[in-house]
C-alpha positions as CSV (number, residue, x, y, z in Angstrom):
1,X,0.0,0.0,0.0
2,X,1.3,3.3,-0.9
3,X,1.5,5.9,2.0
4,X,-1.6,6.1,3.8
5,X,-3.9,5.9,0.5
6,X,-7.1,6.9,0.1
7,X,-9.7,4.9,2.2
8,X,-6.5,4.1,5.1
9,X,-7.1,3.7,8.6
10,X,-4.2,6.2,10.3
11,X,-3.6,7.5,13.6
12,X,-1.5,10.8,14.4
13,X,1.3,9.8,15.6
14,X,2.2,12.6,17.5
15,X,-1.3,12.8,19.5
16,X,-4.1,11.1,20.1
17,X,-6.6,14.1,20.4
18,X,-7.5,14.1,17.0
19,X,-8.7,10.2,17.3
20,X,-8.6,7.3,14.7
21,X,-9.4,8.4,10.8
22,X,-10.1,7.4,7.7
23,X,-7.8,8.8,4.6
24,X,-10.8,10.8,2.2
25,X,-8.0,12.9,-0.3
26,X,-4.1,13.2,-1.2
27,X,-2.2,15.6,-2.5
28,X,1.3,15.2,-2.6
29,X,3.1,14.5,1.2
30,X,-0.4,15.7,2.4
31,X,-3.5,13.3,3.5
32,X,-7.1,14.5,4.2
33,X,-8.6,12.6,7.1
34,X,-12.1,12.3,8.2
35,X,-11.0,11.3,12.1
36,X,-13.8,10.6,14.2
37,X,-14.0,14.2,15.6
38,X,-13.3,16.5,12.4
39,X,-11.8,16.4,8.9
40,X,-8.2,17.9,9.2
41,X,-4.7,17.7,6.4
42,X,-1.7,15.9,8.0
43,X,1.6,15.4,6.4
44,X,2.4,11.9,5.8
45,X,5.0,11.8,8.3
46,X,2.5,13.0,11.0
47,X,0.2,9.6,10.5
48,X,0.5,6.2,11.3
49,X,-1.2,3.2,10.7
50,X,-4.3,2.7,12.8
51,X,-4.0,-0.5,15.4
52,X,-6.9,-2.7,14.7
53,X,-8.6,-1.3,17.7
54,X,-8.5,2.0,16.1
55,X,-9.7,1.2,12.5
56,X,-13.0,-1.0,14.2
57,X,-13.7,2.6,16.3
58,X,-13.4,4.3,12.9
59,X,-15.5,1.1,11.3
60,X,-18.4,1.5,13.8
61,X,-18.5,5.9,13.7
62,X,-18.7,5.1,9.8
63,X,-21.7,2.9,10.0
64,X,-23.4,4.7,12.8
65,X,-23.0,8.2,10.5
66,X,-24.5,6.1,7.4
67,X,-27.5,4.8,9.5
68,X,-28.4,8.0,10.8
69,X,-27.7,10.6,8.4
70,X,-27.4,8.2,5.2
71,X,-24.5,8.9,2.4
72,X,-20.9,8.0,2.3
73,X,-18.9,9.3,4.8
């Protein structure tokens, strides 16, 4: 997998304020992330992987958004 590509699970790795996201745009050494809290750019070397634990609380926020509100997030 290239560097956190679109539709990745990351964490920041700096902080965990920001939560568990979900890649949504690139652009270069830049990422777009829908993290459970709000939609923020990170530079690449600023994310990690998310642990399994992270990418099933982003899993479940996803489908409880879809339910309720309907759409794609």
């Amino acid at each position: 997998m290239r560097a956190h590509a679109m539709g990745a699970f990351v964490a920041h790795t700096g902080t965990d304020v920001y939560g568990p996201g979900k890649v949504i745009g690139t652009d270069g050494d830049w990422r777009r992330v829908r993290f459970v809290y709000f939609v923020a750019t990170v530079a690449v070397g600023d994310l990690r992987r998310a642990s399994p634990q992270e990418e099933g609380e982003v899993r479940a926020w996803l489908r409880e958004k879809a339910v309720r509100h309907g759409g794609n997030w």
